[in-house]
Backbone as CSV, one residue per row, in Angstrom:
resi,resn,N_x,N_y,N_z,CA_x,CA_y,CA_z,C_x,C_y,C_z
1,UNK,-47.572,-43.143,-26.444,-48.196,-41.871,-26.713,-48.064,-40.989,-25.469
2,UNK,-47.638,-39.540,-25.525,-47.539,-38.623,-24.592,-48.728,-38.438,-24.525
3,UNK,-49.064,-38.003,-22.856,-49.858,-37.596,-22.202,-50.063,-36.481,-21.873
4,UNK,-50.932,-35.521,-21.983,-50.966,-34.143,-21.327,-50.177,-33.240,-20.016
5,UNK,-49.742,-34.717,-19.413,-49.281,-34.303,-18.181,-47.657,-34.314,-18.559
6,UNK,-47.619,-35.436,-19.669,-45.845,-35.506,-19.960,-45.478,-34.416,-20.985
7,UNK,-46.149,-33.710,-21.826,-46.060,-32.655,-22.651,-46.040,-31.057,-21.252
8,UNK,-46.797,-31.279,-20.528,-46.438,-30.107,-19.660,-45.184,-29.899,-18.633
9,UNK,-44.839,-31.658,-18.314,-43.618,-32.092,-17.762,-42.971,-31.662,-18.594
10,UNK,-42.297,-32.001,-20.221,-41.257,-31.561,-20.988,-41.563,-29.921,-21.122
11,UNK,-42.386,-29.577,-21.057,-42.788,-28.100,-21.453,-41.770,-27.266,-20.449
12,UNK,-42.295,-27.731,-19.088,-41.975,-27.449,-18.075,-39.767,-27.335,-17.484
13,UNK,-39.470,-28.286,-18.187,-38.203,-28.230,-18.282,-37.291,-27.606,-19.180
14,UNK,-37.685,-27.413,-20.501,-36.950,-26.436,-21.278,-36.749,-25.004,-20.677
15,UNK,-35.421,-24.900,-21.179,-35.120,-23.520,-21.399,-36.253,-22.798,-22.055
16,UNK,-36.260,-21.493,-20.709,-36.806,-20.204,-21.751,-36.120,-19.585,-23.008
17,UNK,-36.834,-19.748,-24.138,-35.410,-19.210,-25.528,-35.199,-18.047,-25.513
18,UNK,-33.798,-17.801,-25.523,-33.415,-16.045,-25.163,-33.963,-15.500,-26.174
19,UNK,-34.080,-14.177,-25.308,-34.833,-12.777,-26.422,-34.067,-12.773,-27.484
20,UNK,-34.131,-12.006,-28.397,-33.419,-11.380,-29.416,-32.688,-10.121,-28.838
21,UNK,-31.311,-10.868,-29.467,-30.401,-9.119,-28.579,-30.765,-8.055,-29.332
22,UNK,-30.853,-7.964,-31.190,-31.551,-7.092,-31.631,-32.273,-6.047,-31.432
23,UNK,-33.715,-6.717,-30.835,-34.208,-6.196,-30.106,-34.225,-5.497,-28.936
24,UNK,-33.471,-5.855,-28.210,-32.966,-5.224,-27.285,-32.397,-4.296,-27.142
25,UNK,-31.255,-4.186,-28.586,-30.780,-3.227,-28.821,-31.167,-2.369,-29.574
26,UNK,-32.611,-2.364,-30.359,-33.440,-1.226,-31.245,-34.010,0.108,-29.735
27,UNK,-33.566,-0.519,-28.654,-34.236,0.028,-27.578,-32.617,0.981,-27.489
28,UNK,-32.369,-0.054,-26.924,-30.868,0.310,-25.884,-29.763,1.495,-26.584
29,UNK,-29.607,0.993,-27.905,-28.639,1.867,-28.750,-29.298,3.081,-28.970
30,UNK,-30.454,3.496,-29.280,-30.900,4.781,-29.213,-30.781,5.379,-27.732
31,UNK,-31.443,4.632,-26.960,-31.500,5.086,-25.324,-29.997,5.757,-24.901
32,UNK,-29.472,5.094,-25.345,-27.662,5.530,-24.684,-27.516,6.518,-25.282
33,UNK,-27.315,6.485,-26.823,-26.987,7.481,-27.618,-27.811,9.308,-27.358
34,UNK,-29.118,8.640,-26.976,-30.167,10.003,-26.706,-28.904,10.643,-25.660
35,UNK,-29.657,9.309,-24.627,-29.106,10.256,-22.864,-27.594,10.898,-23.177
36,UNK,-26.953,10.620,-23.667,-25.458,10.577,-24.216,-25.499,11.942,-24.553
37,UNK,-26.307,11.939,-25.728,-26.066,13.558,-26.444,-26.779,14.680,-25.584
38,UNK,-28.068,13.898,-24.954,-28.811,14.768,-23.983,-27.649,15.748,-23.069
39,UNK,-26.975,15.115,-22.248,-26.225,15.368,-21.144,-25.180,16.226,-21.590
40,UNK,-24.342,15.743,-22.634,-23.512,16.894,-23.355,-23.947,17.713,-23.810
41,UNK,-25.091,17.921,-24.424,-25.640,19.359,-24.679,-26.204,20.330,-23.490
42,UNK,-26.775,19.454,-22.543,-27.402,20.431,-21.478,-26.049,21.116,-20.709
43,UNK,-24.951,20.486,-20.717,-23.936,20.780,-19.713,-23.016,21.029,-20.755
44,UNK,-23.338,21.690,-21.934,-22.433,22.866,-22.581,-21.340,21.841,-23.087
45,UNK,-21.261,20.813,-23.230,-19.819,20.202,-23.295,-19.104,20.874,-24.999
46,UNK,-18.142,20.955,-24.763,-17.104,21.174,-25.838,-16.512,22.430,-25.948
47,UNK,-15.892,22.838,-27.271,-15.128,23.859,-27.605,-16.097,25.155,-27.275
48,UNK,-17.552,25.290,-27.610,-18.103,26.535,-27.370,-18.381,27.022,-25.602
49,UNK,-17.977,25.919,-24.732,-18.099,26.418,-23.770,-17.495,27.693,-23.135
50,UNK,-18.028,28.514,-22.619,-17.405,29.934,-22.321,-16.281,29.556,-20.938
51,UNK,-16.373,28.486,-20.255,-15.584,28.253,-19.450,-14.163,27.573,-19.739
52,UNK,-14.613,26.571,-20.641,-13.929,25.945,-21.471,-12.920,26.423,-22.721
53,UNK,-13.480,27.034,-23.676,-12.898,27.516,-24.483,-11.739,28.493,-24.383
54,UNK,-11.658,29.366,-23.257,-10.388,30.357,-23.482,-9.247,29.179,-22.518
55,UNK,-9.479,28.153,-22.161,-8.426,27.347,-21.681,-7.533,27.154,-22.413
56,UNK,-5.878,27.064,-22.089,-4.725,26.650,-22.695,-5.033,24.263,-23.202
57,UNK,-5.396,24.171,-24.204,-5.697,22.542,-24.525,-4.163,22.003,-24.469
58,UNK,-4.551,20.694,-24.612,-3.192,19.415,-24.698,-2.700,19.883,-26.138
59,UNK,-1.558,19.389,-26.476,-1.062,19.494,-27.510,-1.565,17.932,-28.413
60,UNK,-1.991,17.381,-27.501,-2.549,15.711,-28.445,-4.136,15.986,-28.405
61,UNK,-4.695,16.984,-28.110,-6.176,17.235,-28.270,-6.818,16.520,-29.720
62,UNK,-7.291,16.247,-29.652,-8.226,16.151,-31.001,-9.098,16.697,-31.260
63,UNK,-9.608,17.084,-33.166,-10.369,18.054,-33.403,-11.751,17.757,-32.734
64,UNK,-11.926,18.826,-32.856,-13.451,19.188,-31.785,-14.543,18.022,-32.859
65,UNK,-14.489,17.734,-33.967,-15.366,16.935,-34.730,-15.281,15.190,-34.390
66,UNK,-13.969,15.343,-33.865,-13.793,13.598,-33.587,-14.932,13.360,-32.338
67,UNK,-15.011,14.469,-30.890,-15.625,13.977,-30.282,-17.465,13.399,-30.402
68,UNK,-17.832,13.995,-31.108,-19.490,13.555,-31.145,-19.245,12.902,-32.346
69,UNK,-18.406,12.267,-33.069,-18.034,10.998,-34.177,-17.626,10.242,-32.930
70,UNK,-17.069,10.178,-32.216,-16.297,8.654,-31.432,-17.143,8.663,-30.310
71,UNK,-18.107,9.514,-29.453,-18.823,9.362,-28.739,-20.409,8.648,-29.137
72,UNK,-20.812,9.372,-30.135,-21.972,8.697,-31.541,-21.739,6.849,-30.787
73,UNK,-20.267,6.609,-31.727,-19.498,5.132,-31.947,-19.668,4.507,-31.034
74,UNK,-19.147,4.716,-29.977,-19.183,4.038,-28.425,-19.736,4.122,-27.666
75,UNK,-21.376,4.680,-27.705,-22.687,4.332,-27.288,-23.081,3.941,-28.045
76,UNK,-23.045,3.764,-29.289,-23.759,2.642,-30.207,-23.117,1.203,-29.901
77,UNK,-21.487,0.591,-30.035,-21.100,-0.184,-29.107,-21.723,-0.610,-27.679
78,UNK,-21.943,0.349,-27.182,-22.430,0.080,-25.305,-23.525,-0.436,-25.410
79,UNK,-24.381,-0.094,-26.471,-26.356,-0.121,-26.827,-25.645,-1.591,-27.110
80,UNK,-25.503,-1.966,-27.745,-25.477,-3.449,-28.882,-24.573,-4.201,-27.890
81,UNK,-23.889,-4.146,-27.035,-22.767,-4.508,-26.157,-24.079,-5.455,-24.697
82,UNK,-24.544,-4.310,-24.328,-25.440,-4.733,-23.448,-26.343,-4.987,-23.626
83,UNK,-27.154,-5.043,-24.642,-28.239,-5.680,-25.677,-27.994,-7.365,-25.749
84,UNK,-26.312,-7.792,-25.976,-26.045,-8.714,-26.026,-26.057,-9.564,-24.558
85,UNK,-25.649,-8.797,-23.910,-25.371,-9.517,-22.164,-27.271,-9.571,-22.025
86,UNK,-27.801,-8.753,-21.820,-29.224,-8.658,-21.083,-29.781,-10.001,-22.005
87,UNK,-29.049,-10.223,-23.136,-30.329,-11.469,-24.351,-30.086,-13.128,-23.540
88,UNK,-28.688,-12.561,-22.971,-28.484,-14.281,-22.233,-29.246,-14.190,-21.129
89,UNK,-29.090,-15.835,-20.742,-29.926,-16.464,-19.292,-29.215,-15.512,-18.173
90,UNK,-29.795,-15.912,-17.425,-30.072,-15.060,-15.973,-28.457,-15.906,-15.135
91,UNK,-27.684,-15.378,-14.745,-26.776,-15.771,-14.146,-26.076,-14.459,-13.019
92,UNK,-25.393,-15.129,-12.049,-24.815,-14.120,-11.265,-23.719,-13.221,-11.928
93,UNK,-23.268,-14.104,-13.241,-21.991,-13.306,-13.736,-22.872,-12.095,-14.590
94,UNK,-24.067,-12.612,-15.342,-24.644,-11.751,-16.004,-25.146,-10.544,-15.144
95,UNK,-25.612,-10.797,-13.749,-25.908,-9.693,-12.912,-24.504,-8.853,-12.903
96,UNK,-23.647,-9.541,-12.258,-22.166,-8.908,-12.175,-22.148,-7.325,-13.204
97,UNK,-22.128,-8.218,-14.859,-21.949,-7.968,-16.012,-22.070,-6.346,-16.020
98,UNK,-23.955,-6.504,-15.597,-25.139,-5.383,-15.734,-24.507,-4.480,-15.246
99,UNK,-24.613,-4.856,-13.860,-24.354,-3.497,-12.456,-22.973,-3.308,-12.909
100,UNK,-21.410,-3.933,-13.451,-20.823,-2.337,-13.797,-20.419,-2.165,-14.632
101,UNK,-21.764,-2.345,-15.875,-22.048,-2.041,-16.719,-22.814,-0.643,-16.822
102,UNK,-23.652,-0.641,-16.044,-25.080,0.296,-15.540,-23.739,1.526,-14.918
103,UNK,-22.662,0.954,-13.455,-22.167,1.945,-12.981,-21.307,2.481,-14.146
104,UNK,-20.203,2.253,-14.752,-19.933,3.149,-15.438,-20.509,3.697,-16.756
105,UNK,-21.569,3.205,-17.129,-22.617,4.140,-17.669,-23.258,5.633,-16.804
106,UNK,-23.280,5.406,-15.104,-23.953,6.311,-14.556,-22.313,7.022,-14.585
107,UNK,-21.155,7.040,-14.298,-20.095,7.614,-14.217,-19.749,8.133,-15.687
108,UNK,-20.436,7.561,-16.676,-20.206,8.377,-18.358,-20.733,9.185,-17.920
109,UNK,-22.122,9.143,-17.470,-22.988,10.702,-18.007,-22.607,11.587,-17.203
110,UNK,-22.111,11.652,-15.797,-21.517,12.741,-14.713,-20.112,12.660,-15.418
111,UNK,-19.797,12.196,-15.981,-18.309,13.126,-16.284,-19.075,14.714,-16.801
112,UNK,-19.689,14.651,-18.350,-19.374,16.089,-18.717,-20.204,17.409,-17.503
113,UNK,-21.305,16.841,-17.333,-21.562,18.044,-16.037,-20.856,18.203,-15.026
114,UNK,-19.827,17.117,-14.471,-18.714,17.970,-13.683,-17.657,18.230,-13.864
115,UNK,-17.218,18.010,-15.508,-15.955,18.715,-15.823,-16.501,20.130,-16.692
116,UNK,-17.513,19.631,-17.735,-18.018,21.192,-18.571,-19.193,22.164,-17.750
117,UNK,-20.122,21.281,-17.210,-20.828,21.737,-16.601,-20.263,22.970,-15.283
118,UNK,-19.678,22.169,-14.329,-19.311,23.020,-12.813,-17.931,23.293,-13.129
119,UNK,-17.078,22.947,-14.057,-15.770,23.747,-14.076,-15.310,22.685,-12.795
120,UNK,-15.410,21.686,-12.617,-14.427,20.688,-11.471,-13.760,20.234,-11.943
121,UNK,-12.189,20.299,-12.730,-11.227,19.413,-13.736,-10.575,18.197,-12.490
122,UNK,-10.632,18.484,-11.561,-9.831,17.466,-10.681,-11.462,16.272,-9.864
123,UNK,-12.457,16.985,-9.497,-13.977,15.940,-9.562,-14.181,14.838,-10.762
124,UNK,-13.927,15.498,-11.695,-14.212,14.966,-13.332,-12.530,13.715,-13.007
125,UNK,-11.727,14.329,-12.899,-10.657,13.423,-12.886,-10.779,11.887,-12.347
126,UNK,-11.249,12.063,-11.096,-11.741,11.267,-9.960,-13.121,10.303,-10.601
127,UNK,-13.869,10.391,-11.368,-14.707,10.347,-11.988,-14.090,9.687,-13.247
128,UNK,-13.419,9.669,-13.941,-13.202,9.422,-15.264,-12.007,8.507,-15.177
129,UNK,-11.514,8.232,-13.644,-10.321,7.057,-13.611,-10.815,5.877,-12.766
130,UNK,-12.169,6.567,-12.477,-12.819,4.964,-11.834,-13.732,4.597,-13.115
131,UNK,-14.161,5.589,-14.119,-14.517,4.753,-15.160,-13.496,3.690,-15.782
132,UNK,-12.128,4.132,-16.172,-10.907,2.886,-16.369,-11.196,1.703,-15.936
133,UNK,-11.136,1.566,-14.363,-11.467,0.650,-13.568,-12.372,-0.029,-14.066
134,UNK,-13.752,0.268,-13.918,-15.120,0.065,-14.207,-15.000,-0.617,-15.197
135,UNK,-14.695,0.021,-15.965,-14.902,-0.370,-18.260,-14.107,-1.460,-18.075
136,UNK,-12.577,-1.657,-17.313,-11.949,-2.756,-17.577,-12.791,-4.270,-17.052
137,UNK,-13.309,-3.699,-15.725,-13.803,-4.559,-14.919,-15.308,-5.292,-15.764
138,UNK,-15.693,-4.533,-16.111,-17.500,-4.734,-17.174,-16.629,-5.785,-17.931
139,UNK,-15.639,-5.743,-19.192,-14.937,-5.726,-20.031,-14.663,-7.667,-19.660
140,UNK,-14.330,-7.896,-18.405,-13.709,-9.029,-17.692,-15.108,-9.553,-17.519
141,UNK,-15.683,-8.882,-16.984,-16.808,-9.746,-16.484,-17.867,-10.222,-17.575
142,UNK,-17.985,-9.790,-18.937,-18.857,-9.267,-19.861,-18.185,-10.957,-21.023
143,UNK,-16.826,-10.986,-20.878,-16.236,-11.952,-21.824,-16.665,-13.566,-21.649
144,UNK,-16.928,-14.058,-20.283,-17.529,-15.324,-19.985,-19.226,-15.323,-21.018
145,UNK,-19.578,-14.189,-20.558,-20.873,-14.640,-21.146,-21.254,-13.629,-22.760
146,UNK,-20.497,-12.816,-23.342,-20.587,-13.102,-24.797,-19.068,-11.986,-24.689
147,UNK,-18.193,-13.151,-25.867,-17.087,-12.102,-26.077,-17.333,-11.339,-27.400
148,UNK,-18.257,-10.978,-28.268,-18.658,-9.950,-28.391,-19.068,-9.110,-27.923
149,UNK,-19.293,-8.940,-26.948,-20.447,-7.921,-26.132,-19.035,-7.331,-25.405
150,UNK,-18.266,-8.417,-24.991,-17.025,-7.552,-24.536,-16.160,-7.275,-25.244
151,UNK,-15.517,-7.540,-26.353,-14.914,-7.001,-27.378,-15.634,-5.425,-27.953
152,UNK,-16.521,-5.312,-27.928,-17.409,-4.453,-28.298,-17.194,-3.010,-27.250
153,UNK,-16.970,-3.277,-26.353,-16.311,-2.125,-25.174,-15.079,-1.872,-25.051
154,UNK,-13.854,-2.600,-25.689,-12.703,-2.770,-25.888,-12.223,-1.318,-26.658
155,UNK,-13.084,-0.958,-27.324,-12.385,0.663,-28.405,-12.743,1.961,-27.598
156,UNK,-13.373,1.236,-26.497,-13.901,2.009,-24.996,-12.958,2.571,-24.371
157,UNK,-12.039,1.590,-23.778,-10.902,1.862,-23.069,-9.663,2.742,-23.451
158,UNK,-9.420,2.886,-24.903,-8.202,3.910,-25.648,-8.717,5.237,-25.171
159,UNK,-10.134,5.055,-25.868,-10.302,6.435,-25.566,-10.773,7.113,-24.219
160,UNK,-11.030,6.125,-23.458,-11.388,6.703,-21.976,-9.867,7.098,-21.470
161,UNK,-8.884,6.720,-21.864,-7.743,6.537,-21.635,-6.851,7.836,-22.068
162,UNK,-7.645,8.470,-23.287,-7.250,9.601,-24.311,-7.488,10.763,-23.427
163,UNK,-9.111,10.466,-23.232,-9.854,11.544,-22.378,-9.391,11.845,-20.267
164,UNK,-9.156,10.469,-20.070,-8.495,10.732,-18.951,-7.180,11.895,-18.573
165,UNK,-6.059,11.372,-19.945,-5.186,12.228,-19.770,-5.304,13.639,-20.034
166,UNK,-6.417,13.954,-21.395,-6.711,15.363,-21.840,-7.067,16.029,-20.386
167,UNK,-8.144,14.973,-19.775,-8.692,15.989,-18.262,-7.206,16.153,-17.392
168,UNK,-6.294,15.597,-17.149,-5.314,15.789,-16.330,-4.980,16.965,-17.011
169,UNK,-4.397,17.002,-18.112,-3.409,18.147,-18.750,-4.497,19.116,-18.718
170,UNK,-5.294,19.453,-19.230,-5.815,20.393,-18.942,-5.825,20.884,-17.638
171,UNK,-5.879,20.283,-16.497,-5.854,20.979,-15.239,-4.461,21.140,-15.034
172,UNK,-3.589,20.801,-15.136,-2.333,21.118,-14.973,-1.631,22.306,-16.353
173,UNK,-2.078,22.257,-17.464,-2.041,22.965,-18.613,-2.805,24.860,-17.463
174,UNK,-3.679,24.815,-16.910,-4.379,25.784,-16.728,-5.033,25.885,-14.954
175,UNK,-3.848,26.120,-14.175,-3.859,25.904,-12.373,-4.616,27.255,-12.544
176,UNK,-5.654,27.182,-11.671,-6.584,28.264,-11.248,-7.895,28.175,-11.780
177,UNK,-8.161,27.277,-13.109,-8.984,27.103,-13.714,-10.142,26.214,-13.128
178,UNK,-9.872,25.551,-12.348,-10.400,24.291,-11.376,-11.410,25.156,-10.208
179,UNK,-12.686,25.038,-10.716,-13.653,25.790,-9.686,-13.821,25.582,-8.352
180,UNK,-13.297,24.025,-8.196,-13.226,22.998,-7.186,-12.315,22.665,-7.014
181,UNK,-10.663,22.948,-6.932,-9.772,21.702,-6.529,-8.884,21.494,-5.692
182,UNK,-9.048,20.135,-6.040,-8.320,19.164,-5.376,-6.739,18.424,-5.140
183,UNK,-6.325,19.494,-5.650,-5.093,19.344,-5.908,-4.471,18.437,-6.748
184,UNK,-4.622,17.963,-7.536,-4.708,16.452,-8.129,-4.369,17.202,-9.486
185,UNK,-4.288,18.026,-10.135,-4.173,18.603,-11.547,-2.911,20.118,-11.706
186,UNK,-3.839,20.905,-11.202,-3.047,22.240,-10.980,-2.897,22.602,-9.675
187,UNK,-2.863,23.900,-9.537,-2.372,24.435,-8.326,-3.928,24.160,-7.237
C-alpha cells in the first residue's frame, strides 16, 4: 500500500501536462491578427495612401484585395503556429523557437510604418530581408519541437519573398520617391 509520502514522491516526478495549444491560440490568433491590422491601418498602409498611391507599381503587383486576404491568413498561421511551440515543455530550443519568433514578429509590424508610414522604401528593405532570415531561421528552429507549428510558417516565406521584391521594385520603379535613402533601391 502507498504511502502519503510515496504518492507525493510519484506526484512529484511527473511531467507537468502541457497546456492546450488551443487555448493558447484563442488568445494568440486574435492578438496577432488585431496588432496586425492595428499597425496597417494607423500607418496608412496600401493603395489609398497619398504617398503611395501616385507611385509607378511592379508589374507582378497583386490586387490590392489579396493583401488583407493573405495577411488575415498568415497571422492566423503565426497565432496557431506559436500557440503550438509555447503548449510544449520548456526547452532551450523552445526558447530559441520564441525569441525569433517574437523578433520577426517585432520586424512584421515595423515594416508597414517604415515603408507606408515614413516613405523609407530602402529602411523597409533592410527590414523586410532580415525578416527572410528570421522566418527561415524560426522555421528551422520551430521543426524539432512541432513540425506543424513550422510547416505552418512555411506559406510565410513565398510571400515575404513576393513582398521583399515588390519593396525593391518599387524603389527602383520610382528613384526620388525614397524619403530616406540609402541607395539600395533608386537613385
Amino acid at each position: 500500500m502507498a504511502t502519503t509520502a510515496d504518492r507525493f514522491s510519484t506526484e512529484a516526478q511527473e511531467p507537468k501536462p502541457r497546456r492546450k495549444w488551443w487555448k493558447i491560440a484563442l488568445v494568440a490568433v486574435p492578438a496577432i491578427v488585431a496588432v496586425g491590422s492595428a499597425i496597417g491601418y494607423l500607418s496608412n498602409s496600401g493603395f489609398a495612401n497619398d504617398w503611395y498611391a501616385p507611385l509607378e507599381k511592379p508589374s507582378f503587383q497583386p490586387p490590392s484585395w489579396a493583401f488583407p486576404v493573405t495577411w488575415t491568413t498568415l497571422y492566423t498561421f503565426m497565432g496557431i503556429a506559436v500557440a503550438l511551440i509555447l503548449a510544449g515543455p520548456r526547452s532551450r530550443q523552445r526558447t530559441l523557437a520564441l525569441t525569433l519568433f517574437f523578433a520577426q514578429l517585432a520586424l512584421n509590424f515595423a515594416w508597414s510604418p517604415t515603408f507606408f508610414g515614413a516613405g523609407y522604401i530602402d529602411w523597409a528593405l533592410l527590414i523586410i530581408l532580415a525578416m527572410n532570415v528570421i522566418v527561415t531561421a524560426t522555421i528551422i528552429a520551430a521543426w524539432p519541437l512541432n513540425r506543424v507549428a513550422a510547416l505552418l510558417l512555411v506559406p510565410y516565406l513565398p510571400w515575404l519573398c513576393l513582398a521583399t521584391a515588390l519593396n525593391h521594385e518599387t524603389g527602383r520603379l520610382n528613384p526620388g520617391a525614397d524619403r530616406a535613402p540609402l541607395g539600395l533601391t533608386g537613385e
